[in-house]
N, C-alpha and C positions, 0 to 999 in steps of 0.2 A: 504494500500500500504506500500511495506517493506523501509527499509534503502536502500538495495540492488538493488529493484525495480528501487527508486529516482537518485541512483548512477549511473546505469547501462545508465540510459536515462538521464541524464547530460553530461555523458562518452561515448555517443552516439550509444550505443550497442544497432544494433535491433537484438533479442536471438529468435522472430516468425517471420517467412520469408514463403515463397514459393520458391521452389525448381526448377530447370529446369525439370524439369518433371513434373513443377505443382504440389506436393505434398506443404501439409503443413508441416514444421519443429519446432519442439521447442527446444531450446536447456539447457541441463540440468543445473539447479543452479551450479555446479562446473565448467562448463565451462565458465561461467557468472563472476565468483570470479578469475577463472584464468586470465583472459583476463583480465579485472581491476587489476590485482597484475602486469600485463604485462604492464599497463598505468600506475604504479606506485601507484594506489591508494590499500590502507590496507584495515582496518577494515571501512564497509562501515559507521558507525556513526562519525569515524572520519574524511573518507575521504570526504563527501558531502560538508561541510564548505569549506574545500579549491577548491572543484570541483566547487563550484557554483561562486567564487571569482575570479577562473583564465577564469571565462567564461566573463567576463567582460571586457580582457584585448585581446581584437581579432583585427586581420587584418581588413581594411578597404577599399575595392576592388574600382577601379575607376568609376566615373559616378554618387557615389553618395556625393548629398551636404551636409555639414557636418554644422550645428553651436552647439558649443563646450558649449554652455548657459553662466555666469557669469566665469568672472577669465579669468584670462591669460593663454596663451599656448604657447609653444615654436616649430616649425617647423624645423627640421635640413632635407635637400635632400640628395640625393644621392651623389651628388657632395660634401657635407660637409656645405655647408650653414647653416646658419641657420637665424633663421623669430621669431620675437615676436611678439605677437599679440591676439586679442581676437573677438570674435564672429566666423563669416564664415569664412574661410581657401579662401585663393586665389588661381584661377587655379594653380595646380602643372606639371611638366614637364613629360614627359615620366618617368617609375621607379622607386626606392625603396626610402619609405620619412618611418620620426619619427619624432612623435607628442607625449610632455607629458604635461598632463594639470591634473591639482589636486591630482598629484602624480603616476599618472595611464603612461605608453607606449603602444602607441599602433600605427602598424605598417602602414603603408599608401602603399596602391598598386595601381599607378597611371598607367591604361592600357589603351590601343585603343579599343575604347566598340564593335569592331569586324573586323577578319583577314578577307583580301580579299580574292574573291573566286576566282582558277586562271584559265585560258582557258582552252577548253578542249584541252589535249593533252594526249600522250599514252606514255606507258615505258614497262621495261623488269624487274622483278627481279630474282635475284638465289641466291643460301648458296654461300657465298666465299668460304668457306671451300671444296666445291662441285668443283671449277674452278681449269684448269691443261692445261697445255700444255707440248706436248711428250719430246720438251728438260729439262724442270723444274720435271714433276712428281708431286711427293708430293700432295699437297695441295694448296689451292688458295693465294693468297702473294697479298698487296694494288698496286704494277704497275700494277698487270694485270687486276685492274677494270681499269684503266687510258683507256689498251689495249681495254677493252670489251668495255667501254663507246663511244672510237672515232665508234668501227664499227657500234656500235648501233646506232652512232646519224648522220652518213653517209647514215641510213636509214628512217631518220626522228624522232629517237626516244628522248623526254624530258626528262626523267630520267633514273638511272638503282641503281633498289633498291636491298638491303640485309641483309642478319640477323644479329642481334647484335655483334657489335665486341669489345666487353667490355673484358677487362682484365680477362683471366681465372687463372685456376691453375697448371704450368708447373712442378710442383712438385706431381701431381695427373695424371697421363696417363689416368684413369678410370674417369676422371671427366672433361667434355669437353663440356657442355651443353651452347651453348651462349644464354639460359636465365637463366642460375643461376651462373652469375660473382663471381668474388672476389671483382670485383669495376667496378661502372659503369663511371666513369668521367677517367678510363685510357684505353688504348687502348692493343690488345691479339697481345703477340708479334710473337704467331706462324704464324703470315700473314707477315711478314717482309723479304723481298724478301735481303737476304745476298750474291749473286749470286753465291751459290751451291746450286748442286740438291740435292734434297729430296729422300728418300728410295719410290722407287717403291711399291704401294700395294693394286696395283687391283683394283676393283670395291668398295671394302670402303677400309676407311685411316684405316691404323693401327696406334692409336695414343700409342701404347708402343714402336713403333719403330721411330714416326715421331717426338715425340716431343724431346727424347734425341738427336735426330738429328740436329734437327734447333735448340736445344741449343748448340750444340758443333760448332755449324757453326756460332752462335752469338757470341760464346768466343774467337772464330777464327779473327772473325772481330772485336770483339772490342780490342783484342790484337794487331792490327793493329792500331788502332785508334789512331791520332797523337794530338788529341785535335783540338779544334776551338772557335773561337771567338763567333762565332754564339751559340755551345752549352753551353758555358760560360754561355751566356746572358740568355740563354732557363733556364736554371739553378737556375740564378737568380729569373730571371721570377717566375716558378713554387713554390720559395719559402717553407715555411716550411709543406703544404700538398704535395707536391711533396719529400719531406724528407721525411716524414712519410710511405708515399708508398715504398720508396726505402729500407728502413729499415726492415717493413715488409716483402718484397721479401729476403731480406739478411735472415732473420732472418727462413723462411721458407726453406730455404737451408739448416739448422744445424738441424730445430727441426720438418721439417714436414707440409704440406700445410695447417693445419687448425689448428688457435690459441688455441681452446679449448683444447687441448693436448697438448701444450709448457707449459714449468715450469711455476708457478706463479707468477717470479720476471718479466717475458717479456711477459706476458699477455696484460697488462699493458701500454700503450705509454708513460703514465708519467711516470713511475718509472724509477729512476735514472739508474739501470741495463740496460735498453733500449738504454740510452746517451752512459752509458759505452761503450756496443754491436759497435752502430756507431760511435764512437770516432777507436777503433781498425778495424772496418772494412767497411773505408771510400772508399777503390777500389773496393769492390762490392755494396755498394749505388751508386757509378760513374756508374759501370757496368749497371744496374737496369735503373738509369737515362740514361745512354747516349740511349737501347733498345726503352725506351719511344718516346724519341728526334727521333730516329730512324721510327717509326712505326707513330705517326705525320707529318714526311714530307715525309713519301710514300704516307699518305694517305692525304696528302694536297695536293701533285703536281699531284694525280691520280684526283681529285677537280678541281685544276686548266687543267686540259687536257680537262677532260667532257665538263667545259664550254667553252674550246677555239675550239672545236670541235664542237659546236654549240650548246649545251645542254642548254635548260633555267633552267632546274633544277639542273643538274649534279646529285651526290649522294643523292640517300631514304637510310640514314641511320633510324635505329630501335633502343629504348629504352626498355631493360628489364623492364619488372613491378617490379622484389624483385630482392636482391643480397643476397647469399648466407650467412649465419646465421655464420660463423666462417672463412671469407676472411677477405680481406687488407681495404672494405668498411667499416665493423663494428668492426674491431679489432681500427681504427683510431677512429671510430665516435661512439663509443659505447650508448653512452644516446641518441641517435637519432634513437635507433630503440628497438623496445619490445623484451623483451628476452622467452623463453619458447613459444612461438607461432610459426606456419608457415602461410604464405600466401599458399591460397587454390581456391577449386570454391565449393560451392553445386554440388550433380550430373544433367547434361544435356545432350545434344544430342551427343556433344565429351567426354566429360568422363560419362560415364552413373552410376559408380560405386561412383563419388566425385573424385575430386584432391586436394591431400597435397604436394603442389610444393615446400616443404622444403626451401622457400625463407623470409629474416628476412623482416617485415612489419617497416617504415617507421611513430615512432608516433606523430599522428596528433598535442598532444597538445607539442611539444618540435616544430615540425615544425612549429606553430602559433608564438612562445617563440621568436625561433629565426630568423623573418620575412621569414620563408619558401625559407632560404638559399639553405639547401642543394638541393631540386626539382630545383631553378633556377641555381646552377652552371651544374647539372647532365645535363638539356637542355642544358646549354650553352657549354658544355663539345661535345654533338654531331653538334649542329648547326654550330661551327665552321670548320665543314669539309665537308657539305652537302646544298644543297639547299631546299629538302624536308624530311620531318621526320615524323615517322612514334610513336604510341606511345601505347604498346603493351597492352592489358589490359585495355583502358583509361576507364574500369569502375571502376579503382580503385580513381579517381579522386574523385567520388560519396562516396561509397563503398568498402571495402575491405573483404574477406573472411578469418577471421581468426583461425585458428583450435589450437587449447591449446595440447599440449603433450600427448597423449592417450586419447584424449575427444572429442565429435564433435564440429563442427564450429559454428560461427555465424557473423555476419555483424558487421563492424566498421563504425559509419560513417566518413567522411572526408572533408573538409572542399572544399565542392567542388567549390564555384564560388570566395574564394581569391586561391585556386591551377590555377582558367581559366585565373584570373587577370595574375599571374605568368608566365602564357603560353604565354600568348598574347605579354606581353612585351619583351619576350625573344623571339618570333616567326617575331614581326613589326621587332626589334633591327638586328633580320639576314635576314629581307625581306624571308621567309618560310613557306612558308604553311602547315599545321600542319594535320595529318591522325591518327583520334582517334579508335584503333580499337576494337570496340561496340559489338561484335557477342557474343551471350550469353542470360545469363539473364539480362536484362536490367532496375532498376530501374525507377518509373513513372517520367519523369521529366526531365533526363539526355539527352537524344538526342533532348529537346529542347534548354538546357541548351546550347550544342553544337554549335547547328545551329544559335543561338543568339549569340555564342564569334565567328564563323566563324571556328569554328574545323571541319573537313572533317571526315564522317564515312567511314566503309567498306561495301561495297554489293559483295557480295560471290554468286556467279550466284546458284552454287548448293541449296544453302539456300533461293534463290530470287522467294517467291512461296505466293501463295495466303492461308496461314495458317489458318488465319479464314473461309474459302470456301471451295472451292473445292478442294486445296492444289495445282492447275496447276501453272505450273513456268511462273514467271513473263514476260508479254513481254520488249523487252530493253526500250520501253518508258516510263516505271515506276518507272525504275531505278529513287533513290534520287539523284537529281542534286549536290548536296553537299556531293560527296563521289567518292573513290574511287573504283571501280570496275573491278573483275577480278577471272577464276575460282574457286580460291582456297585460301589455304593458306599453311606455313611449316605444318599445323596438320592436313590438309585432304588429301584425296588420288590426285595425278594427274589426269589428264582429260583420260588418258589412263587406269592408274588404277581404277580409278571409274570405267569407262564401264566393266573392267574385273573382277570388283568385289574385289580387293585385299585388302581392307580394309575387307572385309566381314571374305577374308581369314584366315587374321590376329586375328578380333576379336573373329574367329571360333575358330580358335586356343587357345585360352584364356581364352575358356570356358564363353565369354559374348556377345553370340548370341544363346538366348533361341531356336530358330527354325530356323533353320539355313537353309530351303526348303523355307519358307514364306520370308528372309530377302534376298534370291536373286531372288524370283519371285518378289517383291518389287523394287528391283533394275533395274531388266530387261523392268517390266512395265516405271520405271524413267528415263532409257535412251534411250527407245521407244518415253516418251511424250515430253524428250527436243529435240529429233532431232526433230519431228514435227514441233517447235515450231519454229527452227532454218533453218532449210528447209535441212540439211542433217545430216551425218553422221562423217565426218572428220573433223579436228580440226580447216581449214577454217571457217568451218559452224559456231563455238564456239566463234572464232576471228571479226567473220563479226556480231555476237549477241551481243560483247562486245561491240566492235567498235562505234556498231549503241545505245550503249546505252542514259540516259539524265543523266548518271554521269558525270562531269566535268574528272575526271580522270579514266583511263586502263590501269592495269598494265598485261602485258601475263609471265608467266611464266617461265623462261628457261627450268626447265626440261621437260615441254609439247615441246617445241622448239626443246628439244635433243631428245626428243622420251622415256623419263623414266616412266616407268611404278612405282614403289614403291615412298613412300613418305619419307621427310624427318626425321619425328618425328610422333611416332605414340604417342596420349595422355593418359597420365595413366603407361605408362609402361617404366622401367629403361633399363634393361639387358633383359627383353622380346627378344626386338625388336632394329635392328642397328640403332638407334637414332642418328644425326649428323652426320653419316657415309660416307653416301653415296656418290661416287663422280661423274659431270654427264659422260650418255653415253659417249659426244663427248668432244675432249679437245676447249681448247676456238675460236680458229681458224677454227675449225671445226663447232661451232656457228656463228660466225659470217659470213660463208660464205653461210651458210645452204640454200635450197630452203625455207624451214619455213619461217626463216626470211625475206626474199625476199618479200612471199607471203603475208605474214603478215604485210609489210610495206603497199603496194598497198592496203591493205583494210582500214589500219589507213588513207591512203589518201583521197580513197575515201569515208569515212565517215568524212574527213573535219576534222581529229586530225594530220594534219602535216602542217603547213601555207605555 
């Protein structure tokens, strides 16, 4: 066995895997060496000593009893205390403790050894970016989930979920993807309702006309702006990562959305050039800040509406899995994520060719280093404006797919049960129940892992089939009780598009459907055996299969609600395919009044998901 071997599996690297396709992979020694350059370890003779030494220095998740053997130990909490003492450690509080004993730190994750499971109950989600109403236009803005939530929950509905709204980049019209941020802990100012309309643009947004727009409408309103007590303090608040954000946006103004191409003096957050930069241009970091301040309390009092409108949940906000490899996330936090890698997946049933989702990876041993800070403010970053949360990927909790700069991938491991301690504390601390979404390749282990911290999976009816058998689709009472259920997701077809085949379309077009006669007699037979299953043919019949399932959670759709045929995001493909585009058939009042929805409430009733 090599140096290389020894490093690789200290470093957690599994390089032989199985592929969603079931294929075996091995992945070449130069990918194996780039990915450890990526974790910082060199030459593997010299890096194992230190690999095997910081393996010693690890989190310590709650539940388990610790005695520490001979010698003292010092305990500081969270609150700042601190405890001296030796042998067994004494129960600890909820949260993040430090312990050092014989010179060693090591980090303390004191959790609730599992989230509650919560009633069944039903919800709606849709893209914001997809939401319009005839006087506004444009694009979806945070009042108008306020607006969409009360009619929802006038019908019984618990939550109303939507895709990630992490900060993008308004200096990029071409780059609009809300899972590949600039930053996930700040919020996308293009949803900030300034009350001017938006440039009219049809059936998708034109984001080269919309985004210079809602910035001129932002500079409009913050030249208005007379100051306030309240964003004083918000200010304060946010402190010096809230600086650094603003800087960053300043600074993408002069040189360009993405760091990697600014000079080398402002590369850099430390370098004094940087202070310089914000020292002369402290009225566009106000600008910057006051946007942020701004898009936080649309999207808290849209929060506060849902749940005074009856909502036990209010907002399913969504966590990207990676943020973008040269945004305001890793231009601030640079050592806390690998450089020369992307987050990816093997090929499977949604990308059959692999995905390189151009997203920077998150490394595990920095996140051990620094008690797995940045995972708990990025949670805490959403939960403060939602009741339920969604967490895109959660097989990267396990697992990560990391692919090296022109090489193929292979698995990181991740420190998966102090990331569930992390969850859980940050999930009790907002009272939220937590949806890990699992669909994929799944590692042996992980969805028990889950179902022991109290994480909810996803059941995706089209995939809900007996795959060891016969392959016939599940009936709803096999659905897993610990998850959340519902047709689809943003990367499959709608329930309309699926029956019309437009996925098939799309991927005929693409040239990645070998037989393109066999993949819609396939299809036709599929939506032959689900109506069967379901007793008809219309989207009642699909509503009343979810409804009746033994998921604790059903989420329906909106664009099935509005009648859209094409999906949001096709997987695999940038400029193919109008990814994020689309906005729905009907504007939002035209949802909420909908016979659909009507129809759809009366089935959540009568299947006992409305109290």
């Amino acid at each position: 066995m090599s140096a290389l071997d020894d490093l690789c599996r200290e470093a957690g690297l599994v390089w032989v895997y199985r592929d969603g396709a079931g294929r075996m992979q091995e992945a070449p020694e130069a990918s194996r060496e780039a990915v450890l350059a990526a974790l910082g370890h060199g030459n593997p003779e010299a890096a194992l000593p230190e690999a095997l030494q910081r393996a010693t220095s690890r989190a310590i998740p709650a539940g388990v009893s610790v005695d520490w053997g001979p010698g003292p130990w010092r305990l500081q909490t969270e609150d700042g205390a601190t405890l001296d003492g030796e042998g067994p450690l004494p129960p600890l509080p909820l949260g993040y403790h430090r312990i050092t004993h014989n010179g060693w730190l090591v980090h303390l994750l004191a959790a609730p050894p599992r989230l509650p499971l919560p009633p069944r109950r039903w919800g709606a989600t849709l893209p914001l970016f997809a939401c319009w109403e005839e006087a506004q236009s444009g694009m979806g803005s945070y009042p108008q989930l306020g607006l969409l939530a009360e009619g929802l929950a006038a019908r019984g509905a618990a939550f109303l979920g939507i895709n990630p709204i992490h900060a993008g980049f308004p200096e990029d019209a071409t780059n609009f993807s809300p899972y590949a941020p600039s930053h996930r802990r700040r919020l996308n100012i293009l949803h900030i309702d300034t009350g001017r309309p938006l440039p009219e643009t049809g059936a998708l947004i034109d984001y080269a006309r919309t985004i210079p727009a809602q910035r001129a409408a932002l500079e409009a309103a913050f030249a208005a702006f007379e100051g306030s007590e309240a964003f004083d303090a918000w200010c304060m608040a946010g402190g010096a990562a809230l600086e650094e954000f603003t800087i960053h946006q300043a600074l993408s103004e002069v040189h360009g959305a993405y760091w990697h191409a600014w000079p080398d003096a402002v590369q850099d957050p430390a370098n004094p050039a940087v202070r310089a930069f914000a020292r002369e241009n402290g009225q566009r970091l106000r600008f910057h800040a006051w946007a942020q301040w701004m898009a936080e309390t649309q999207l808290s009092d849209s929060q506060h509406r849902a749940k005074m409108a009856g909502m036990p949940f209010g907002l399913y906000l969504d966590i990207a899995v990676g943020t973008h490899p040269h945004g305001a996330e890793t231009w601030a936090e640079r050592g806390s994520f690998a450089q020369g890698v992307s987050l990816g997946a093997p090929p499977d049933l949604l990308g059959p060719s692999g995905q390189r989702w151009g997203l920077a990876p998150l490394r595990p041993d920095v996140l051990r280093a620094t008690g797995y800070a940045a995972f708990a403010q990025t949670l805490r970053a959403q939960l403060r404006y939602c009741g339920l949360l969604r967490i895109d990927h959660i097989l990267g909790l396990e697992r990560s797919f990391w692919l090296p700069d022109g090489l193929p991938g292979l698995y990181v491991t991740m420190p998966r049960d102090e990331l569930l301690a992390v969850l859980r504390i940050e999930a009790q601390r907002a009272d939220a129940p937590v949806i890990g979404e699992d669909l994929g390749t799944i590692p042996d282990g992980l969805r028990a892992a889950l179902d022991a911290a109290g994480v909810m999976g996803c059941r995706v009816a089209m995939f809900e089939r007996d795959w060891n058998g016969t392959r016939a689709f599940l009936p709803p009472e096999a659905y897993t009780p610990t998850a959340l259920a519902s047709w689809g997701t943003h990367d499959l077809p709608t329930w309309e598009g699926w029956r019309k085949g437009r996925d098939i379309d799309w991927r005929a077009q693409l040239g990645e459907v070998p037989d393109e006669a066999a993949a819609r007699q396939a299809r036709a037979e599929d939506v032959a055996a689900f109506d069967a299953l379901t007793g008809g043919s219309d989207m009642a019949a699909l509503h009343r299969h979810l409804a009746r399932s033994a998921s604790a959670l059903v989420a329906i759709q909106g664009e099935d609600l509005a009648g859209a045929v094409e999906q949001a995001n096709l997987p695999g493909t940038v400029f193919e395919h109008p990814n994020w585009c689309r906005r729905l058939p009907l504007p939002l009042s035209g949802l909420i009044s909908a016979p659909s929805l009507e129809h759809t409430s009366a089935i959540m009733a009568e299947a006992g998901r409305i109290p």
